[in-house]
C-alpha positions as CSV (number, residue, x, y, z in Angstrom):
1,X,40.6,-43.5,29.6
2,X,42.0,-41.8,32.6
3,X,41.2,-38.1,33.6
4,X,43.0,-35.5,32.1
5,X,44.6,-34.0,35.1
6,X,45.9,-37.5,35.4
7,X,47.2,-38.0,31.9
8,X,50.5,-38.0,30.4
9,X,51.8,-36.5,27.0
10,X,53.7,-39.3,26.1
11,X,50.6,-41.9,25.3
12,X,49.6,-39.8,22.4
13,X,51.7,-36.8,22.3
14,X,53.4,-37.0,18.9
15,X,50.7,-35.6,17.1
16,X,50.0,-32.5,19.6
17,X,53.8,-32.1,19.6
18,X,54.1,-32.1,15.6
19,X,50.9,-29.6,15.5
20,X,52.3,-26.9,17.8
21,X,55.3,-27.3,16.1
22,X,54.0,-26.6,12.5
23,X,51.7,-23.9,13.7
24,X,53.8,-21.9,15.7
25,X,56.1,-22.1,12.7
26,X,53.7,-21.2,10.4
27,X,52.0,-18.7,12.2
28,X,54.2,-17.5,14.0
29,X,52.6,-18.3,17.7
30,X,53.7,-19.6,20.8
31,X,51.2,-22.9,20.8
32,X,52.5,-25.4,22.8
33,X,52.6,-29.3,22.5
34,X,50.8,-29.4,26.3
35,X,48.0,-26.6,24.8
36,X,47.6,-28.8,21.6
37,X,47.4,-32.0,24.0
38,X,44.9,-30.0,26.3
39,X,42.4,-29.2,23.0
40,X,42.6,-33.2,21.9
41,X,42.2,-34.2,25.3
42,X,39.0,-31.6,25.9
43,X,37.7,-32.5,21.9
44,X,38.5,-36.4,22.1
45,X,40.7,-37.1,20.0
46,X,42.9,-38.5,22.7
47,X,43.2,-41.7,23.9
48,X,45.2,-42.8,27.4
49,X,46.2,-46.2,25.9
50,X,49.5,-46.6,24.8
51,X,49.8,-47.1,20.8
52,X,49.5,-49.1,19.1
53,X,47.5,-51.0,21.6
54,X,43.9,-53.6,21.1
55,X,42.0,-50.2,22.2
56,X,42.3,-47.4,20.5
57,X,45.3,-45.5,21.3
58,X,47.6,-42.3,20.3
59,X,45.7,-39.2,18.8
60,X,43.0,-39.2,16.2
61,X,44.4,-37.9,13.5
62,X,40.9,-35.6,13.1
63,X,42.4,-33.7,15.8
64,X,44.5,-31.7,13.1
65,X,41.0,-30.3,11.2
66,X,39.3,-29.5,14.4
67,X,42.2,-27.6,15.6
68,X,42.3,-25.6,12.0
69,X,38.3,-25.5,12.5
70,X,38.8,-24.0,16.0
71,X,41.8,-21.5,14.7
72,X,39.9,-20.3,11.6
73,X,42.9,-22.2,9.3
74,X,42.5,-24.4,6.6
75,X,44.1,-27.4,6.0
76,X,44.6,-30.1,3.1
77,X,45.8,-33.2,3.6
78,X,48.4,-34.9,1.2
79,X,50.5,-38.4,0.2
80,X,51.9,-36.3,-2.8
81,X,55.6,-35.1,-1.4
82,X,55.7,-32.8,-4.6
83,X,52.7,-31.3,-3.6
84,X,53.6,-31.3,0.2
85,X,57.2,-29.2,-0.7
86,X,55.5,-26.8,-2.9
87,X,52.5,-26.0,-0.2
């Protein structure tokens, strides 16, 4: 993996972009895709490799619990649209 003042968003920045998004939303902050990236990188949960590549690549998708861990939230975790819409 490549440093991360060498790193790019666009590897594995779906998932740090989706997060800031749903969390400034829902809580009404200002976190920002780069800040998201910046916690995934520092936790590792990042990878440099492009996805979907032989090596792991993209973003661990554990990055979303530690971030709720780190920001006191909870989170739940769901393949049920129904329940999805009504959360």
């Amino acid at each position: 993996d490549l440093p991360p003042s060498s790193r790019h968003i666009g590897p594995s920045g779906c998932a740090p972009s989706s997060l800031a998004i749903a969390y400034s939303t829902l809580w009404g902050t200002k976190t920002t895709p780069p800040e998201v990236a910046a916690f995934a990188v520092k936790e590792g949960f990042s990878s440099a490799h492009e996805y979907p590549a032989k090596e792991a690549g993209g973003t661990d998708m554990g990055l979303i619990k530690a971030w709720a861990k780190e920001h006191d939230t909870d989170v739940k975790t769901t393949k049920d649209i129904g329940e999805l819409r009504d959360g």
